[in-house]
Backbone bond lengths (Angstrom), bond angles and torsions (degrees), N, CA, C in turn:
res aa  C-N    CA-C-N  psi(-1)  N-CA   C-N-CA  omega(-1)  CA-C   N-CA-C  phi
1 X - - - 1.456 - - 1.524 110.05 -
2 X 1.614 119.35 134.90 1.516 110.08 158.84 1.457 114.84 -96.38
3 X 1.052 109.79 55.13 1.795 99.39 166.48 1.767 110.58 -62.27
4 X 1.249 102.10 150.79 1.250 125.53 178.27 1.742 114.38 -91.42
5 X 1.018 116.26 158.43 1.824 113.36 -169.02 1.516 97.63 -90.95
6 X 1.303 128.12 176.86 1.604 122.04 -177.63 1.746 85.81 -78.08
7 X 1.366 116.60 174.49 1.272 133.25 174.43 1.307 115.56 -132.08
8 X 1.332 132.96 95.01 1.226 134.69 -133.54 1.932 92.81 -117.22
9 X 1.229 97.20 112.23 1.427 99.48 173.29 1.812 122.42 -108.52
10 X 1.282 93.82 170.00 1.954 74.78 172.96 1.381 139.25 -68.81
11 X 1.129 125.57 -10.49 1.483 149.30 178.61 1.225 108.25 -138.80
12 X 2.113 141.71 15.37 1.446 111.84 153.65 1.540 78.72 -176.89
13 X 1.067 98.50 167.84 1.593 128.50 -176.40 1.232 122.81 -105.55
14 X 0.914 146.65 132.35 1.604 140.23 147.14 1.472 117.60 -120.10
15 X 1.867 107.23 134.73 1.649 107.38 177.90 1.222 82.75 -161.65
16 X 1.272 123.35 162.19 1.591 154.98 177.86 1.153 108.96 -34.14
17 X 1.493 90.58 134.24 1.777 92.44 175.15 1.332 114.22 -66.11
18 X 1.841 121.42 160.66 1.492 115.17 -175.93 1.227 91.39 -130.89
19 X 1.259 124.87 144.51 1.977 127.83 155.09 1.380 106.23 -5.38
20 X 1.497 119.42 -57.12 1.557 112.44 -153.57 1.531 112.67 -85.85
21 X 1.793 94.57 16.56 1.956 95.98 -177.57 1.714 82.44 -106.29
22 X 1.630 139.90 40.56 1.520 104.86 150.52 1.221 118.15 -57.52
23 X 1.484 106.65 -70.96 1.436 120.07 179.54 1.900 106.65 -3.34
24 X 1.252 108.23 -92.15 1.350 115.22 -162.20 1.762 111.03 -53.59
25 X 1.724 112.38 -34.09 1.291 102.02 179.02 1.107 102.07 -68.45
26 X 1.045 133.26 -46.33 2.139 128.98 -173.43 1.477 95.54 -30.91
27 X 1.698 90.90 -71.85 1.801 94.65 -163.62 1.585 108.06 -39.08
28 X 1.139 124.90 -35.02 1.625 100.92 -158.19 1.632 93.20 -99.07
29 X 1.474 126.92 -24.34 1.572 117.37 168.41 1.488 126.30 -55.65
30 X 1.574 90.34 -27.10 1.636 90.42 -169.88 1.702 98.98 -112.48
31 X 1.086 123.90 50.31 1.816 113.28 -154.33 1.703 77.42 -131.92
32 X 1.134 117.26 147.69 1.644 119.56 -167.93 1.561 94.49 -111.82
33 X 0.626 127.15 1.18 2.066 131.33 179.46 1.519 110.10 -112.34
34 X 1.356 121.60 -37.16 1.216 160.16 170.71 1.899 110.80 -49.39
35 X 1.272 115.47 -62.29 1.188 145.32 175.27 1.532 124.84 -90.36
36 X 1.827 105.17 -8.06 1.585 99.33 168.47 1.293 128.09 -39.79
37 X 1.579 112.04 -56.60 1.516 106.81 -166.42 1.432 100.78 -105.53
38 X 1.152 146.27 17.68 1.513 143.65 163.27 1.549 108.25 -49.15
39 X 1.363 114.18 -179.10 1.436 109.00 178.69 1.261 108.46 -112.35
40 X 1.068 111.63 8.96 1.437 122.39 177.68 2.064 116.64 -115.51
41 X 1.257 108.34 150.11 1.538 96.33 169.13 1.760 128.18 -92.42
42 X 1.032 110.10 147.97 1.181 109.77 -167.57 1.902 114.19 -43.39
43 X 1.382 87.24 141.63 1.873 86.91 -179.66 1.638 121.84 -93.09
44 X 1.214 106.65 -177.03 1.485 99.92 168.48 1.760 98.09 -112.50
45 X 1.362 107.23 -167.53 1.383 128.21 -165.64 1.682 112.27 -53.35
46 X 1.035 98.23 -58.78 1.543 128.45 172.78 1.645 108.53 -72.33
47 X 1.279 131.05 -27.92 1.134 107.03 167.13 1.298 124.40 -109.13
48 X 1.568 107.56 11.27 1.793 111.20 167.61 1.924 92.82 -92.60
49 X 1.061 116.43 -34.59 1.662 99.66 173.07 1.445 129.24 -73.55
50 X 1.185 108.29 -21.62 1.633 132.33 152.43 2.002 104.29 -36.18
51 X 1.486 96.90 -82.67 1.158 114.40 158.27 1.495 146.90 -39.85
52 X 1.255 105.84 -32.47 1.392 118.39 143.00 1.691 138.56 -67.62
53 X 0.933 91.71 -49.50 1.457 98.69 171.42 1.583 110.36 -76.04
54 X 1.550 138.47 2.05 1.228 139.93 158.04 1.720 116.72 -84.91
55 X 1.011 105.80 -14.32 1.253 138.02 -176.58 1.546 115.85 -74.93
56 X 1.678 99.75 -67.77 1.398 115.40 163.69 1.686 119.67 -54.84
57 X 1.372 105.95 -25.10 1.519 90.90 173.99 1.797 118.98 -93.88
58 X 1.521 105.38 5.15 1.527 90.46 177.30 1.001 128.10 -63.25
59 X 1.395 141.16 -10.66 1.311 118.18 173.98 1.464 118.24 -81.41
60 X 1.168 113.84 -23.96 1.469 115.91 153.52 1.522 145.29 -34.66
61 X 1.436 83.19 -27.52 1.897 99.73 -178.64 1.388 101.25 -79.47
62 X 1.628 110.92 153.94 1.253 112.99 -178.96 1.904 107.84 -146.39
63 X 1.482 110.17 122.27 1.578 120.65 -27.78 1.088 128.71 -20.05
64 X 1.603 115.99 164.46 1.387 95.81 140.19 1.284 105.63 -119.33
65 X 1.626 100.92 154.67 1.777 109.47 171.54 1.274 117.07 -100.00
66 X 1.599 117.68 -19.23 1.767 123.15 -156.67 1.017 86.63 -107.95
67 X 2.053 124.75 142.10 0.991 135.15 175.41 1.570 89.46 -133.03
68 X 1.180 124.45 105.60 1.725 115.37 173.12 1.496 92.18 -115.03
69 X 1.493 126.83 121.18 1.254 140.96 158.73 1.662 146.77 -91.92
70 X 0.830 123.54 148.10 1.744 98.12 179.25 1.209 95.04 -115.16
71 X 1.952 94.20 157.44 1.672 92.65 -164.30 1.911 74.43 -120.06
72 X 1.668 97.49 160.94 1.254 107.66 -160.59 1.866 85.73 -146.11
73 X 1.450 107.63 165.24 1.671 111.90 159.03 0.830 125.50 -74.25
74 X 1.300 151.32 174.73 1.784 154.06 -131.93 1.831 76.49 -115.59
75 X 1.571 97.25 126.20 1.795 105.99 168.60 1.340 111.11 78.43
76 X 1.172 142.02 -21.86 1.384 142.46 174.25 1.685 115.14 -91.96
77 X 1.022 119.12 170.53 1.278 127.72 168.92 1.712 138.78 -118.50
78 X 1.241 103.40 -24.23 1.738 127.93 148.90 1.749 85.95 -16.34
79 X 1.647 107.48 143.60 0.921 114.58 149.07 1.830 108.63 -117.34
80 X 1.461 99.10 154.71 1.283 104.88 -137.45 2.059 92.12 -124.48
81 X 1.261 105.04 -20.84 1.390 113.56 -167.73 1.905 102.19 178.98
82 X 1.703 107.67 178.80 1.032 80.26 -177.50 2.212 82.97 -144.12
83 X 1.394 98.52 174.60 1.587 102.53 -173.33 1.382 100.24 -149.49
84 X 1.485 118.84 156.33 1.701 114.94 -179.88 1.534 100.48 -167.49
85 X 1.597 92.58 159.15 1.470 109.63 -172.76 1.806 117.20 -129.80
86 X 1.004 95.66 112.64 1.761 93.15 -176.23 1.472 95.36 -114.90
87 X 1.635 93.60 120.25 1.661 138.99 147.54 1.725 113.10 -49.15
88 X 1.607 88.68 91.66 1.911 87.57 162.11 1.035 116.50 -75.82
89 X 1.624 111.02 151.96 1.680 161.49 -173.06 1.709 79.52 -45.85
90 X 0.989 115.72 -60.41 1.432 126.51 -154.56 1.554 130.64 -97.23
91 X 1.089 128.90 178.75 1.612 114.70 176.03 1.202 115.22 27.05
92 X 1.541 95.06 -129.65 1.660 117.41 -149.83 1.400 101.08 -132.94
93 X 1.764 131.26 23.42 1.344 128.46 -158.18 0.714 119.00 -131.30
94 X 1.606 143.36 159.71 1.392 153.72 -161.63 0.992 100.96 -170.94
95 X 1.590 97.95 152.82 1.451 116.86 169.08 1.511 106.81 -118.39
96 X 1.683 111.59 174.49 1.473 115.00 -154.63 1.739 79.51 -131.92
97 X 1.314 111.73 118.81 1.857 105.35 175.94 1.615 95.38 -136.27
98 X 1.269 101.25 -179.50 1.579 132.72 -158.45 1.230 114.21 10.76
99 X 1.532 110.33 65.71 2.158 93.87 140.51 0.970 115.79 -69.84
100 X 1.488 98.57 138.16 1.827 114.36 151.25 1.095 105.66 -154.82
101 X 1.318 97.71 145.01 1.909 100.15 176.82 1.611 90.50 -115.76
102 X 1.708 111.12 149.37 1.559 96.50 158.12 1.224 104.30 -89.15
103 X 1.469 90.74 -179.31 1.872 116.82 -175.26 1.195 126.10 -26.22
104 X 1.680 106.92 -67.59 1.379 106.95 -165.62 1.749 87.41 -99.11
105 X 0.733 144.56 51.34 1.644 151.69 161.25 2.016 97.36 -47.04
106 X 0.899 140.01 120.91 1.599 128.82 148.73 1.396 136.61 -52.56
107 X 2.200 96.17 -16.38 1.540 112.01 -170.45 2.090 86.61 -71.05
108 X 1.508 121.52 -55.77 1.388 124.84 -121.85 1.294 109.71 -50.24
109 X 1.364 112.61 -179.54 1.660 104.28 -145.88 1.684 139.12 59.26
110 X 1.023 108.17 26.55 1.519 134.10 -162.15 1.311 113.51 -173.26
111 X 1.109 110.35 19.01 2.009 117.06 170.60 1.759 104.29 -66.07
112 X 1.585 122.17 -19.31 1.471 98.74 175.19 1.276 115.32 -103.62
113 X 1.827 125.09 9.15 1.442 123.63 161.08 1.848 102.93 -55.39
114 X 1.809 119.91 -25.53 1.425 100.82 -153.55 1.917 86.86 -84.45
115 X 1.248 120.67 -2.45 1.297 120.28 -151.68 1.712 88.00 -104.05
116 X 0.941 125.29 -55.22 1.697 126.45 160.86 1.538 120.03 -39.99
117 X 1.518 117.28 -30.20 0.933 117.93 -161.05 1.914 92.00 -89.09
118 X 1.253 117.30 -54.69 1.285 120.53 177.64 1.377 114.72 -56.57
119 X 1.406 111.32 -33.29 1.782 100.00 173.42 1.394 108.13 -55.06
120 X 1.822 109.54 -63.14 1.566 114.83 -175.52 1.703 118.11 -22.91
121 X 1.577 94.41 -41.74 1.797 111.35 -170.94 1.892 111.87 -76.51
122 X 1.402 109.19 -21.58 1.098 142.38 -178.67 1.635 125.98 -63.11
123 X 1.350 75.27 -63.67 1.690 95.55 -178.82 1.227 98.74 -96.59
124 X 1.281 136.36 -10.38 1.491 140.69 -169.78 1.095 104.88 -84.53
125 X 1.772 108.71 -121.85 1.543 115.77 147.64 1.336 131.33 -9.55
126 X 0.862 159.01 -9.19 1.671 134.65 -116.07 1.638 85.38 -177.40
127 X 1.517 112.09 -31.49 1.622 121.98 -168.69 1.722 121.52 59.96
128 X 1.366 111.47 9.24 1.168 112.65 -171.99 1.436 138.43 -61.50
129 X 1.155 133.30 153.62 1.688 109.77 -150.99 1.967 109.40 -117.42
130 X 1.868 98.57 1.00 0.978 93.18 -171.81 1.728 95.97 -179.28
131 X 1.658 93.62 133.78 1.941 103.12 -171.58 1.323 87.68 -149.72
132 X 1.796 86.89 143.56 1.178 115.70 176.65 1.111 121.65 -135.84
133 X 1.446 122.79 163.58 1.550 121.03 -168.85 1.442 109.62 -156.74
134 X 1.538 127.72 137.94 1.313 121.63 -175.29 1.532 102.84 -124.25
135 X 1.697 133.85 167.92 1.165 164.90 128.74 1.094 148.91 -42.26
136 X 1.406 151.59 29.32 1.906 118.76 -155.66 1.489 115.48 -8.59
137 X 1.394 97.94 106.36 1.780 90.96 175.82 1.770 121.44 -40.72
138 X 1.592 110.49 -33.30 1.483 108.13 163.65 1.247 136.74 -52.10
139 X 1.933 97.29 -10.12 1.848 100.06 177.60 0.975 99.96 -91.79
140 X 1.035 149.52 103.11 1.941 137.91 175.26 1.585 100.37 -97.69
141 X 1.192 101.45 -2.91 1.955 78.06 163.35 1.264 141.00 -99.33
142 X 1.778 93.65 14.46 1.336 105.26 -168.07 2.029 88.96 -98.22
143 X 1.262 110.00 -25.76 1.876 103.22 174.28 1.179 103.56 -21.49
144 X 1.840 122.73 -60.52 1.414 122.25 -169.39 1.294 125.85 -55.84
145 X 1.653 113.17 -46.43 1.549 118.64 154.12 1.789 105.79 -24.28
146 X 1.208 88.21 -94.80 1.740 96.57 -179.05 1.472 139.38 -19.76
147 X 1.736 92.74 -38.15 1.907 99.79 -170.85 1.722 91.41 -94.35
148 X 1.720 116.83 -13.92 1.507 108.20 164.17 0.987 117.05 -34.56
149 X 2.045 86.01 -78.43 1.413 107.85 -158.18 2.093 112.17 -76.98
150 X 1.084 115.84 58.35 1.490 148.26 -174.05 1.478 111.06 21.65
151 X 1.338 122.41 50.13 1.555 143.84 180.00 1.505 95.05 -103.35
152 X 1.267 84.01 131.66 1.801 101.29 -178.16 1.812 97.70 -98.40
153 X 1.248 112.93 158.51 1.634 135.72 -171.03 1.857 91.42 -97.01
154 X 1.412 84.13 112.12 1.923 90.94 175.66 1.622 123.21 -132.72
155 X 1.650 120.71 -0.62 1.485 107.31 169.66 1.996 72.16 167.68
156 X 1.654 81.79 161.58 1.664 100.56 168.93 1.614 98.45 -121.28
157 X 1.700 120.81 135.30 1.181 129.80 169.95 1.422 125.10 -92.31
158 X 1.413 112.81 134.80 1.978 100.15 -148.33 1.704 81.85 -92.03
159 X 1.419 81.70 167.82 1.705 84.82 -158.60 1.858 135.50 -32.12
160 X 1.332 76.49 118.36 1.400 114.99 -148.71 1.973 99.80 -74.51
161 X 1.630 121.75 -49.83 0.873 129.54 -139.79 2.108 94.02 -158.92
162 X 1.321 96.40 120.27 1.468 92.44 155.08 1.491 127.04 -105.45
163 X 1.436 117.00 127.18 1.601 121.23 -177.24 1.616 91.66 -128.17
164 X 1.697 113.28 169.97 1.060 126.39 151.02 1.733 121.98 47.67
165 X 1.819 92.48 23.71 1.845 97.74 -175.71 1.559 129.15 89.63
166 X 1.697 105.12 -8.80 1.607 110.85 161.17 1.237 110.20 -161.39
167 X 1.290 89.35 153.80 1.639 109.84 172.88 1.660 133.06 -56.58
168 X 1.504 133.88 107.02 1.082 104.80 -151.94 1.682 94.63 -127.25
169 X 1.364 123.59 161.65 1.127 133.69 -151.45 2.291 109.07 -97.32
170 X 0.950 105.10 125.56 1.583 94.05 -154.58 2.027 89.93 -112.81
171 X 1.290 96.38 144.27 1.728 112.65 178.59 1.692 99.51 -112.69
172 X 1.458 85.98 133.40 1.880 93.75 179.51 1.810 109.43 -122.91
173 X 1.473 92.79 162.73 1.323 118.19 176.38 1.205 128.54 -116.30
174 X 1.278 139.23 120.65 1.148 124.23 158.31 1.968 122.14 -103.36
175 X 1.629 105.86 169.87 1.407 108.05 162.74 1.636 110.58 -140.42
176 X 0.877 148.26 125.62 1.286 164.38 147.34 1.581 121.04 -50.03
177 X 1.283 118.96 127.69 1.599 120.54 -163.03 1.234 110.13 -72.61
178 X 1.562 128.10 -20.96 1.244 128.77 179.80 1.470 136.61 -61.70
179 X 2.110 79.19 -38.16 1.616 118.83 -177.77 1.583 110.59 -78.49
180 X 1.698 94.74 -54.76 2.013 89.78 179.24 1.479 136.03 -65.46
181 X 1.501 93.97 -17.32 1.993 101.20 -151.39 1.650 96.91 -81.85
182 X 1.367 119.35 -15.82 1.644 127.80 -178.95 1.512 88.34 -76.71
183 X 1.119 154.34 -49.95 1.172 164.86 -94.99 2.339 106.90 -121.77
184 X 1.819 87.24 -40.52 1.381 109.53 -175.64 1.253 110.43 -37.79
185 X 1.604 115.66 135.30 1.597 111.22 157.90 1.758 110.64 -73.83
186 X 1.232 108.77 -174.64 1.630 104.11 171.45 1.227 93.97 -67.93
187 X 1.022 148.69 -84.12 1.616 147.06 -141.79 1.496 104.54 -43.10
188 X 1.380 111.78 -44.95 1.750 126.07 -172.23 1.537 102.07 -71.75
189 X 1.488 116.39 -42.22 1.590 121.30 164.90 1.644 114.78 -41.30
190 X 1.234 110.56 -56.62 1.498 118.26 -152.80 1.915 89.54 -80.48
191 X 1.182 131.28 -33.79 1.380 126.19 179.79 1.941 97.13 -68.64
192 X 1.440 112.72 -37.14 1.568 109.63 175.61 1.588 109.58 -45.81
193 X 0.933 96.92 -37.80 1.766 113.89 -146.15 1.505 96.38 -97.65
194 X 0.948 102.98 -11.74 2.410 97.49 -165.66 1.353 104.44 41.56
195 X 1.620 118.38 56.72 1.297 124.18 134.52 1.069 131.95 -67.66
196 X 1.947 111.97 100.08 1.576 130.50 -178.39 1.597 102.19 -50.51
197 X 1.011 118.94 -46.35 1.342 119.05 -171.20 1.486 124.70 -54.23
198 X 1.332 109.38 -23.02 1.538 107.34 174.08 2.203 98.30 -157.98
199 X 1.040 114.64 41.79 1.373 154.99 155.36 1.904 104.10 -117.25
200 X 1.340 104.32 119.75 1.599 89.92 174.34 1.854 93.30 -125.45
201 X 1.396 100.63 161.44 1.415 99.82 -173.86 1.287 97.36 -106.45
């Protein structure tokens, strides 16, 4: 198995999805406000459990490239939203896809600790030399997410992705391992480092 260790940040958590997170993934697969700017269109019942259960088997794959996580509050286990990392075919690169927190989440406002936290695991573990992450250019409030979680602004891709009946135009980010890992808080350090001690498996 490649399971991943929890990733314990200062304001939210991320570790593997479990059976007892359908519930919450449905809601946000099948949630029509929820799924605006995803790259995907909203699902129905049957095809967010479809989707879930493909989910549940990534650590199984070997490689694996798909990391879909749930992000939870510091000490609890509720999943609260969810975050993921796909391992390119190629090089040294990854991309960072689907945050969402729902509504009443306790993390929100802190959607790019889960994006810091996966670089740390990224550039850490994983040795990777370079992650990236894009937007619907129509979300511009997620830029702030991004220039948080220490992704630099590098080109907009013309329509990138069709959802919801059109094609819509997507802005990307990158960060570089050289550039971020100086950058780490301790918490983001100790996920660099696979410190058991405050890394829990």
């Amino acid at each position: 198995m490649n399971h991943l260790p929890e990733l314990h940040g200062e304001r939210l958590w991320l570790r593997e999805l479990r059976a007892t997170d359908l519930a919450p993934f449905e809601r946000i697969h099948t949630h029509r406000v929820l799924t605006r700017y995803l790259g995907i269109d909203r699902m129905d019942a049957r095809e967010a459990q479809d989707a879930f259960a493909q989910c549940l088997a990534q650590p199984y794959t070997h490689p694996r490239r798909r990391h879909t996580l749930a992000v939870c509050a510091p000490g609890g286990t509720t999943m609260v939203g969810t975050m993921g990392l796909l391992v390119e075919e190629y090089g040294s690169n990854a991309m960072l896809t689907g945050l969402v927190l729902l509504p009443d989440a306790p993390v929100r406002g802190h959607g790019h600790e889960a994006g810091r936290l996966l670089m740390a695991y990224g550039f850490g573990q994983l040795g990777l030399h370079r992650i990236w992450a894009g937007h619907r250019a129509d979300h511009t409030r997620m830029r702030d997410v991004m220039l948080a979680a220490g992704l630099r602004p590098e080109a907009t891709l013309r329509e990138l992705f069709h959802t919801q009946g059109a094609w819509h135009d997507v802005t990307t980010y990158a960060a570089l391992a050289h550039e971020w890992i100086p950058t780490a808080s301790r918490a983001e350090r100790a996920v660099l480092d696979g410190d058991d001690a405050l890394v829990s498996v």
